[in-house]
C-alpha positions in Angstrom: 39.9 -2.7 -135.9 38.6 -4.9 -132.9 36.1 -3.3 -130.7 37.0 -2.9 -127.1 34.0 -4.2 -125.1 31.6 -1.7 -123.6 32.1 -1.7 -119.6 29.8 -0.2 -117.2 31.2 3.1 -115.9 31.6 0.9 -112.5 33.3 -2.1 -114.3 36.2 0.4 -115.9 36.5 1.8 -112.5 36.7 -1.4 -110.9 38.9 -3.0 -113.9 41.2 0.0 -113.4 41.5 -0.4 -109.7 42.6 -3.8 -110.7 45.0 -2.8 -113.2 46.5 -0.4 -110.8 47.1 -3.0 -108.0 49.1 -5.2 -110.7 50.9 -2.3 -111.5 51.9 -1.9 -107.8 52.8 -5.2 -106.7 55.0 -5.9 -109.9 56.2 -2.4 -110.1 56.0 -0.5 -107.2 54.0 2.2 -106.4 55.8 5.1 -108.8 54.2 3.1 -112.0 50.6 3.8 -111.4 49.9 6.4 -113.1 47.0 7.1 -115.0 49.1 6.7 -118.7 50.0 3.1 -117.8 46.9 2.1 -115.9 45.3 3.4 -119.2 47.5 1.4 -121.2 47.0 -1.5 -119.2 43.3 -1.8 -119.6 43.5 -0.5 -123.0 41.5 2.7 -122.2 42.4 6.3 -122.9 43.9 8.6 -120.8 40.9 10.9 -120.3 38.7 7.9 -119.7 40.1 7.7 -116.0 40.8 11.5 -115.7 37.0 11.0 -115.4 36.7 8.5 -113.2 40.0 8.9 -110.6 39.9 13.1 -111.4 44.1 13.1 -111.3 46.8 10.8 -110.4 46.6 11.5 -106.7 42.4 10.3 -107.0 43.9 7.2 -108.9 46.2 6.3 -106.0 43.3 7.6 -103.3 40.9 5.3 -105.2 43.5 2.5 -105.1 44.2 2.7 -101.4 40.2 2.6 -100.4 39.6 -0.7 -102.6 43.4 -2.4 -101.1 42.3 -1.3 -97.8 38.1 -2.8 -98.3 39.6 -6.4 -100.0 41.8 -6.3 -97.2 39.7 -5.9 -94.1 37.0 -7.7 -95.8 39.0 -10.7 -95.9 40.1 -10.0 -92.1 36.9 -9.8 -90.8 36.7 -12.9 -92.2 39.9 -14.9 -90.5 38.4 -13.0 -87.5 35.1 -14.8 -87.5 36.7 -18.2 -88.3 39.2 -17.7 -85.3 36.7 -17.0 -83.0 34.6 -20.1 -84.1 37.6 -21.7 -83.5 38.6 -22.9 -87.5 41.4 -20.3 -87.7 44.3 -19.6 -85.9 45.6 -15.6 -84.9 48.8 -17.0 -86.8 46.3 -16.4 -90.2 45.0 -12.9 -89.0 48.7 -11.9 -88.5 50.0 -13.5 -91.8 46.6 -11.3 -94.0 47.5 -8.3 -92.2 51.3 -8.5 -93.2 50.8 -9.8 -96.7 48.2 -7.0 -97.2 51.5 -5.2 -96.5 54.0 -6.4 -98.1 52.8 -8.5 -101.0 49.7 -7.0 -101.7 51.1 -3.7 -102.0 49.4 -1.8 -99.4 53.1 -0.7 -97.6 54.4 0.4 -100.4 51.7 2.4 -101.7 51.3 4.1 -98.0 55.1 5.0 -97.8 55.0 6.4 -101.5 51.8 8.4 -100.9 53.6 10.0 -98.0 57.0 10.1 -99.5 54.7 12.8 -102.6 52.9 14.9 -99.9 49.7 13.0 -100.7 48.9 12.1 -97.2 44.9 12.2 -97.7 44.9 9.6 -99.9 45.8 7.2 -96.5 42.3 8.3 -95.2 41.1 6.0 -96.8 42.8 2.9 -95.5 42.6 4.5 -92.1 39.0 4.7 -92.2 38.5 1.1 -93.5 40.9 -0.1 -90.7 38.7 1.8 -88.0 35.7 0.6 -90.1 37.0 -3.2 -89.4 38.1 -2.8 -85.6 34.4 -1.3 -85.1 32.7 -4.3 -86.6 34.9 -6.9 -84.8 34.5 -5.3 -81.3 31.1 -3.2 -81.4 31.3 -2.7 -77.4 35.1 -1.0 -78.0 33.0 1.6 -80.7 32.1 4.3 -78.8 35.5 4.5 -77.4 34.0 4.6 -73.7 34.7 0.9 -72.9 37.1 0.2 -70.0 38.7 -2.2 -72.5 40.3 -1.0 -75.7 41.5 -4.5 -76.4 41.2 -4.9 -79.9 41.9 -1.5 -81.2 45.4 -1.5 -79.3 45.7 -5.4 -80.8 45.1 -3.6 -84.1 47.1 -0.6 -83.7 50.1 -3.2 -82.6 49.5 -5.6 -85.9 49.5 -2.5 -88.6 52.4 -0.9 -87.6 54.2 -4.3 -87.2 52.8 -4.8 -90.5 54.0 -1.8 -91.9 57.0 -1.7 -90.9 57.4 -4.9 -92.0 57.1 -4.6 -95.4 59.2 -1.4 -95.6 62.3 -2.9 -93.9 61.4 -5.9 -92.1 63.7 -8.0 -94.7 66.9 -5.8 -94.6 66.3 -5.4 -90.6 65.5 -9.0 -90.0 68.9 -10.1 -91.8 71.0 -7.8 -90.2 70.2 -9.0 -86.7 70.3 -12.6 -87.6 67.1 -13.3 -87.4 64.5 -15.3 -89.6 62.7 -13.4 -92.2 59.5 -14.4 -90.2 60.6 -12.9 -86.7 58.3 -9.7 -87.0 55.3 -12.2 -88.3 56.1 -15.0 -85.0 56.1 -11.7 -83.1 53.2 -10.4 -83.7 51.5 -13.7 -83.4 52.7 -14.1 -79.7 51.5 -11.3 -79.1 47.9 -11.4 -80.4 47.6 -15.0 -78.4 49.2 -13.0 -75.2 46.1 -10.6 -75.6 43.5 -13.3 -76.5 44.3 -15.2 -73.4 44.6 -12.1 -71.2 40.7 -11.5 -72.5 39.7 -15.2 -72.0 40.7 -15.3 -68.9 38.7 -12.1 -67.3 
């Protein structure tokens, strides 16, 4: 019989988290359980009853570490527009693959679809988390301008909504599968101008 390589208790968790977001994107967000995740990284079941606590801390966990890759590779585009090497066109297009093909839609319309709502807090936190560290004078909430957090407010719900029927919605109205995305962008370039030119 082989032996399974020892992980750290943080690089199960971690491989796990992985495992789970595979699961999700090829699968959709009903197969991520803890029997197939366990299965997938060829762990027991109880292993990740001890580190996720239930299905529901599974899906919590996987929503935190979407949400944290997610906004980490934002705040990223972010930085690189502002030095002028990106374009808004790439912070719309991370947002709505973080979405849709990442998994991040699905997972939120599943979690509330099973009364798990909590298990958003997560990516709501992390999205509040990213807004604060792009515009640290909007943090407080005080500032006249609430630029960005409205900019971001606008981008995840397009995002959202997106992924759960932008397809479907898009071809019924004859429009390109990319309206919602060209959208979004015009908009974001509408707000970065507006601010530019105060």
């Amino acid at each position: 019989m082989k032996d399974r390589k020892r992980l750290t208790p943080e690089e199960s968790r971690l491989a796990a988290l992985e495992a789970a977001r595979a699961l999700l994107i090829e699968t959709g967000p009903q197969s991520v359980t803890l029997k197939a995740v366990a299965s997938r990284i060829g762990r027991t079941h109880a292993n990740l009853l001890h580190h996720f606590g239930s299905a529901s801390g599974l899906q919590k966990a996987l929503a935190e570490h979407l949400a944290r890759t997610v906004s980490e590779t934002i705040i990223e585009a972010v930085h690189a527009s502002r030095a002028g090497l990106g374009s808004p066109r790439e912070v719309v297009d991370l947002a709505f693959d973080a979405f849709d093909r990442e998994g991040a839609g699905a997972l939120t319309s599943w979690m509330l679809l099973t009364g798990n709502e909590d298990a958003l807090d997560p990516i709501i936190a992390t999205i509040h988390e990213l807004v604060d560290k792009i515009a640290p004078e909007e943090a407080d909430h005080c500032a006249e301008d609430m630029r960005v957090h409205r900019d971001t407010l606008n981008l995840v719900l397009m995002a959202l909504g997106d992924a759960l029927i932008g397809a479907a919605l898009a071809n019924s109205l004859g429009l390109p599968r990319d309206a919602a995305r060209a959208r979004a962008e015009q908009m974001l370039e509408a707000s970065l101008a507006e601010y530019q030119q105060r």
